[in-house]
C-alpha positions in Angstrom: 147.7 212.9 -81.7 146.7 210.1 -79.5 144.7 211.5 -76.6 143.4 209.7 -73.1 140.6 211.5 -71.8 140.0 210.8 -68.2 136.4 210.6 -67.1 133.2 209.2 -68.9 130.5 210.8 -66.7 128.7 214.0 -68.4 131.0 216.0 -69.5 133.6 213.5 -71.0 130.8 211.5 -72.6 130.1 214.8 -74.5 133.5 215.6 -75.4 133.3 212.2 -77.3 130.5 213.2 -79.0 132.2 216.1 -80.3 135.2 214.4 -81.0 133.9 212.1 -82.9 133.0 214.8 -86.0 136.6 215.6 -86.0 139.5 214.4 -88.0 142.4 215.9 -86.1 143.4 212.5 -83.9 144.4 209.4 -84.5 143.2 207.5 -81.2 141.1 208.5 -78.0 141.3 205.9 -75.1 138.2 207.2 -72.7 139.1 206.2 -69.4 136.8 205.9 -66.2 136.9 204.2 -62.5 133.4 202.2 -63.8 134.5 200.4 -67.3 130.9 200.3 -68.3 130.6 204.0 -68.0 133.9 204.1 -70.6 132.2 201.6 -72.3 128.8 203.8 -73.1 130.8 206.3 -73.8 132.5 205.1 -76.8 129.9 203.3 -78.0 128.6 203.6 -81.4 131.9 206.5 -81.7 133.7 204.2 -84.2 137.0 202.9 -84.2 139.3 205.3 -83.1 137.5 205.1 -79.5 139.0 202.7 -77.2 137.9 202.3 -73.5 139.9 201.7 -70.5 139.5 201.4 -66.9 141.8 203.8 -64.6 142.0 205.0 -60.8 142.5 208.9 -61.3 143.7 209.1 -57.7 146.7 207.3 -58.9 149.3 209.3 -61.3 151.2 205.9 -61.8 148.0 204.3 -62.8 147.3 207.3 -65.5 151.1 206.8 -66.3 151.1 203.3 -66.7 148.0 203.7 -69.2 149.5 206.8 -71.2 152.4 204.6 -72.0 150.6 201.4 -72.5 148.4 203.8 -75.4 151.3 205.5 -76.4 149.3 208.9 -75.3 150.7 212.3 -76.5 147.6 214.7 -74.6 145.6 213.8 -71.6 142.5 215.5 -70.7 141.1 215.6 -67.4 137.6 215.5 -67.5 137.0 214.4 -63.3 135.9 216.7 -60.9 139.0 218.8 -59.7 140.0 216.6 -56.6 142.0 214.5 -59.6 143.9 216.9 -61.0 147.3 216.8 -59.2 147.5 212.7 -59.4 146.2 212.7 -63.2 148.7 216.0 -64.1 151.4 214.5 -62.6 150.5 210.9 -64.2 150.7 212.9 -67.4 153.8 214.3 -67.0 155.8 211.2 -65.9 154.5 209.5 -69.0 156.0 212.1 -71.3 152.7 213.6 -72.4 150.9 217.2 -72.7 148.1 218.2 -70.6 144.6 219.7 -70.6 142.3 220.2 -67.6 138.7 221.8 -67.1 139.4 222.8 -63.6 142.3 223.6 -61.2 144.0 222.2 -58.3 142.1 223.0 -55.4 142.3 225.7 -52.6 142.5 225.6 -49.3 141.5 228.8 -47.4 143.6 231.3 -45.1 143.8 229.2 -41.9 142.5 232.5 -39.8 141.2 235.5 -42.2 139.6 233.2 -45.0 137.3 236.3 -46.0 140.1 238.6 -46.6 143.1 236.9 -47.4 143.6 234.2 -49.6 145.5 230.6 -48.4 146.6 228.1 -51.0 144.7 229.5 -54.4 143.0 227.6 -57.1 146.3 226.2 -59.1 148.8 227.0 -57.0 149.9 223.5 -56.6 150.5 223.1 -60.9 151.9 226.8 -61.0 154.5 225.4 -58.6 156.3 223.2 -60.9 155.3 225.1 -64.0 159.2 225.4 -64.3 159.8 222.0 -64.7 156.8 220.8 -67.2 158.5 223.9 -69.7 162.0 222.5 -69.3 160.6 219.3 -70.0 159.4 221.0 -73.7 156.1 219.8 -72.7 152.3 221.9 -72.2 149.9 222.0 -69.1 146.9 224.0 -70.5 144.9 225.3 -67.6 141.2 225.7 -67.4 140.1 225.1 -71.2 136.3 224.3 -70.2 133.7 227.1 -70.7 134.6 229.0 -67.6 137.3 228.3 -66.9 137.8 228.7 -70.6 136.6 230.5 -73.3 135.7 232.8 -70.7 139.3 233.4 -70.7 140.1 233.6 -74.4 137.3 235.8 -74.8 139.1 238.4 -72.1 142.8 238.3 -74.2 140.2 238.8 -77.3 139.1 241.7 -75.5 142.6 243.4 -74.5 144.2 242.4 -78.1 141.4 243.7 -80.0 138.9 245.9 -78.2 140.3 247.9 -75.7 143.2 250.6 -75.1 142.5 250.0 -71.0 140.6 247.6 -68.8 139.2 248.4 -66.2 137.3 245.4 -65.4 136.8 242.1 -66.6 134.0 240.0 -65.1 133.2 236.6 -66.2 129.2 236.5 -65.5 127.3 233.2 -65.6 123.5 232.6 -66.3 120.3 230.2 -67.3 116.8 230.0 -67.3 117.4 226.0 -67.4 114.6 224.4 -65.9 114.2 220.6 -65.2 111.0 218.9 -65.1 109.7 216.8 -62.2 112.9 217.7 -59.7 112.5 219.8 -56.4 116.0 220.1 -57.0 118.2 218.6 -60.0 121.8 220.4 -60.5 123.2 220.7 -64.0 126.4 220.5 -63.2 128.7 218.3 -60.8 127.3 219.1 -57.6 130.5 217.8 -55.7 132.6 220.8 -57.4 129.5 223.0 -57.4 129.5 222.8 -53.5 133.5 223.0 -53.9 133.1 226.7 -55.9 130.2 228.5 -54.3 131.0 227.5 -50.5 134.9 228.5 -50.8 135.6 232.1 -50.3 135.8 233.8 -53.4 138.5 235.5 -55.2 138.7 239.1 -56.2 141.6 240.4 -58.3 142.5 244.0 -57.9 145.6 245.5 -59.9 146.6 247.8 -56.3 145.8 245.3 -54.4 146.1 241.7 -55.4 144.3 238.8 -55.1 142.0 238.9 -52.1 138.8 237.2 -50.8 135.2 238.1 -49.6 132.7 236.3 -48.2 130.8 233.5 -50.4 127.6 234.6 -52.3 128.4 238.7 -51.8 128.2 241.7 -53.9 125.2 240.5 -55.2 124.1 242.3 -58.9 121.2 241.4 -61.2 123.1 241.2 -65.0 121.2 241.0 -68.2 121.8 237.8 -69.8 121.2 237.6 -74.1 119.2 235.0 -76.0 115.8 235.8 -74.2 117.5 234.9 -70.7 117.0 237.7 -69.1 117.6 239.4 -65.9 119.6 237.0 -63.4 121.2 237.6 -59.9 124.9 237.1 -59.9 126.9 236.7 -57.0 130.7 236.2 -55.7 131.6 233.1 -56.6 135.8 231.2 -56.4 136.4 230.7 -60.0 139.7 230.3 -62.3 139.6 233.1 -63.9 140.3 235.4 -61.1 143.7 233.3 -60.8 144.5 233.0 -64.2 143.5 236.4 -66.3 145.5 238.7 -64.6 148.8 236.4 -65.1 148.2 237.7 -68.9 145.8 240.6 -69.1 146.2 243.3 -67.8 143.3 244.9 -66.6 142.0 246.8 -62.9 139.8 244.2 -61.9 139.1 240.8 -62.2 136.1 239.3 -61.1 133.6 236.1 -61.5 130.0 236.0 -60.6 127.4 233.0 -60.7 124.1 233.0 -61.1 122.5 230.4 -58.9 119.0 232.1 -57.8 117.9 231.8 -53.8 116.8 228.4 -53.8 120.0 226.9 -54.9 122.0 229.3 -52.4 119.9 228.5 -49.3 120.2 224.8 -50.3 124.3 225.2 -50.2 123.8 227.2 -46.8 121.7 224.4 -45.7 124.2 221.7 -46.5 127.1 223.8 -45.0 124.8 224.3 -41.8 124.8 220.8 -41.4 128.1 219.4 -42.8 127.0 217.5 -45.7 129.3 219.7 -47.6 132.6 218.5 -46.2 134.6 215.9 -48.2 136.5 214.5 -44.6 135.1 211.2 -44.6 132.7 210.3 -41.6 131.7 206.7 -40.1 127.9 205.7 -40.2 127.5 202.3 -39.5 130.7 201.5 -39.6 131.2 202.6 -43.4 133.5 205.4 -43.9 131.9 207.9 -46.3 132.3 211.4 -47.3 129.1 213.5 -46.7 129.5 215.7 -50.0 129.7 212.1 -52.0 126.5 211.2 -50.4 124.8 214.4 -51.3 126.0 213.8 -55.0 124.5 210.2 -54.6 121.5 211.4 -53.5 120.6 213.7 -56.6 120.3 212.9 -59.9 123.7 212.6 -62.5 123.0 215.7 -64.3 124.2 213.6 -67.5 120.9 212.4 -67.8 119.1 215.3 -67.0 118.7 216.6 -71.0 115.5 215.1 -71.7 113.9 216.9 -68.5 115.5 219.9 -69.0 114.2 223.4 -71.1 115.8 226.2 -71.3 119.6 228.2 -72.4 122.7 228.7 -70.7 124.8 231.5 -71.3 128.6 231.6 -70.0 130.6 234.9 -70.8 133.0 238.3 -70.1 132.1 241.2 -69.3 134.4 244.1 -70.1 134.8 248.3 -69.2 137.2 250.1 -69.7 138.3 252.7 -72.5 137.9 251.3 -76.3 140.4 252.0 -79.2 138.5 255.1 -80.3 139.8 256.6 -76.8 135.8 256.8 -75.6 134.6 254.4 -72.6 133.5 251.1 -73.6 131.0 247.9 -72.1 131.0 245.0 -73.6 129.6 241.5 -73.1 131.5 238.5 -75.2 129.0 235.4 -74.7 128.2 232.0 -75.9 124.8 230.5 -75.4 123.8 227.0 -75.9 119.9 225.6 -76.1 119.7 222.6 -74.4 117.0 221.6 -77.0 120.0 221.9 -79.7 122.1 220.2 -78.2 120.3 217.0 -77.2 118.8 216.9 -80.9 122.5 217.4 -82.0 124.5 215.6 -79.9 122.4 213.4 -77.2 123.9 215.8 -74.3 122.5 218.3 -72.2 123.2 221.9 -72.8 125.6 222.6 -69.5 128.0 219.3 -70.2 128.0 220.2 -73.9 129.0 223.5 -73.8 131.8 222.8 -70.9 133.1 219.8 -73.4 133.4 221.4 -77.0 136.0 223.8 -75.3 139.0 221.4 -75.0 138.3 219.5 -78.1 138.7 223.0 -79.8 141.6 223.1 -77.8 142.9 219.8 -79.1 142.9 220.1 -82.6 144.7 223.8 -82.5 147.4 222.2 -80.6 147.2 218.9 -83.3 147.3 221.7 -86.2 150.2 224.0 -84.3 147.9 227.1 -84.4 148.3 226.9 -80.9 151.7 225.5 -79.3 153.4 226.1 -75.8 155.1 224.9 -73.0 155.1 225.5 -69.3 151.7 225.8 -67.1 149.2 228.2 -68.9 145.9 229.3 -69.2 144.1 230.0 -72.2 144.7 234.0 -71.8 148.2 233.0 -72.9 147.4 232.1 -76.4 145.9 233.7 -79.5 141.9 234.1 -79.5 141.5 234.7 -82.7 142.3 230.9 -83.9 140.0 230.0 -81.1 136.8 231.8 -81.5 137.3 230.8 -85.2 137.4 227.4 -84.9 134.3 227.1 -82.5 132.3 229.1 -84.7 133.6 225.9 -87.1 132.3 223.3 -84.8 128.5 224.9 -85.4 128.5 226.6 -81.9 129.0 230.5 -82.8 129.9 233.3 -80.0 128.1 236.8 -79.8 129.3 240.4 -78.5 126.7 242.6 -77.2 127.6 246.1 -76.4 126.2 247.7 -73.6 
């Protein structure tokens, strides 16, 4: 397996990290717009690292260097504004592909809180016809959510339940960051991209449909000593992606952001900062939601600052194998203290990364194998959850 991942900032930095431990490839070009960003990166990694400079808004530059590498898997590790040029890029060079995130949405043009408009993959589903009469793999989502969140809702149908009535992917931290007003985690370009969107609400009489962002809000219970967090509506993959191969009522995917962050993303929306059209000031075209990320800090180096767990995971009810109702909570927690003495990477980035190296090596092994456009709901959990509990990183189920 020869494998270019595309996208050296916190998350892909990470996934070399992981990498790195593992036997399973042979070669692993890291790829970034800034070569001295790939460069880091692969630093100290050993041999089998190799880094390269790339434009992932060009698919013939990511084809040019999957042939140039001789690349059987690409791995999209940009925010998801890259995925179509770097999934097609993949796909005219002859090689398989693995993303973290979707193509994006674009909302109803005149009920955008009830109906939905272009969805969240829509644009790879599309031609999902051609990439399995090519023989070759688009995996879909393999982050943490998107992500294991899904391969811990097929656990849940194959081996828990008899009927589902919903699944809920619920998302939660008590991550603080020390001496920050306000210091995201995470990308806050796709952050802004997911919580301001309308989201998406998957009901089995009715479809996908959307609501308004930041609605039915509901405080969950989060393991590990999190604790109670409020959760809201959030646009989210799974919505899109579970019920293609689980079947199952409802289908829904909260976030749990706390007030401050949500009247900060109301604030930025009030004002435009969270449009990507690009404005002029000064005579400089620039796009207001690239200023905002400029603005804060790159949550990649955030890990020394930062205290605290985060918890991604499914939560399922329905009617168990014993016939009697059933609540379940399938969830995987990471200490950001672990995994900067660990690894050297923040808790958030880490856990999104070790996903699609998992990923990786099951499709390097043939434990998992496919072809078309799929999400991880279409594959067997089992070898999944097994693995990751190998990498040192082990899930939980709670029942409630």
């Amino acid at each position: 397996m020869r494998v270019l991942l595309v996208g050296a900032g916190g998350v892909g930095s990470a996934a070399v990290a992981i990498a790195a431990r593992r036997t399973f490839f042979e070669t692993m070009v890291v790829a970034d717009h800034d070569p001295d960003r790939a460069a880091r990166a692969v630093a100290g990694h050993g041999d089998r690292f190799v880094a390269a400079q790339v434009d992932a808004s060009s698919a013939d530059a990511v084809a040019a260097l999957c042939r140039e590498h001789r690349i059987t898997h690409v791995l999209n590790a940009v925010d998801p504004r890259f995925v179509m040029p770097i999934f097609d890029g993949a796909f005219a060079a002859g090689a398989h592909y693995l993303d973290m995130a979707m193509s994006l949405s674009h909302p109803h043009p005149s009920r955008p809180y009830a109906e939905t408009g272009v969805k969240l993959g829509d644009d790879q589903f599309a031609v999902a016809d051609r990439w399995a009469a090519a023989g070759r793999l688009a995996l879909c989502g393999i982050g943490i959510e998107p992500g294991l969140s899904d391969v811990f809702a097929r656990y849940a149908a194959d081996e828990l339940f008899d009927e589902i009535d919903e699944i809920g992917v619920r998302d939660g931290a008590n991550l603080t960051v020390e001496g920050y007003d306000f210091a995201p985690s995470f990308s806050i370009w796709t952050t802004i991209e997911e919580c301001l969107n309308p989201p998406v609400i998957w009901e089995a009489d009715r479809g996908w449909y959307t609501t308004e962002p930041f609605s039915e809000p509901e405080v969950f219970d989060f393991p590990e000593g999190i604790g109670p967090v409020e959760c809201v509506n959030v646009e989210h993959e799974e919505v899109l992606l579970i019920p293609r191969w689980v079947k199952a009522k409802r289908v829904t995917f909260k976030y749990g952001l706390g007030d401050e962050f949500i009247e900060v993303l109301k604030a930025l929306h009030k004002v435009g900062l969270d449009s990507t059209a690009p404005v002029s000031v000064r005579g400089v075209e620039v796009s207001p939601r690239d200023v905002v990320a400029a603005c804060l800090p790159d949550p990649a180096t955030l890990g020394e600052r930062m205290r605290g767990k985060t918890c991604a995971g499914t939560w399922v009810t329905g009617t168990g194998r014993d016939g009697r109702p059933r609540e379940v909570y399938l969830y995987h927690v990471v200490d950001n203290e672990w995994s900067m003495r660990e690894y050297g990477h923040q808790a958030v980035v880490w856990q999104t990364a070790v996903n699609p190296v998992v990923a990786l090596e099951l499709l390097a092994t043939g434990a998992w194998s496919g072809t078309g456009v799929i999400g991880p709901e279409a594959l067997p959990p089992r070898p999944f959850l097994d693995l990751l509990t190998g990498y040192g990183s082990p899930w939980g189920i709670q029942e409630r």
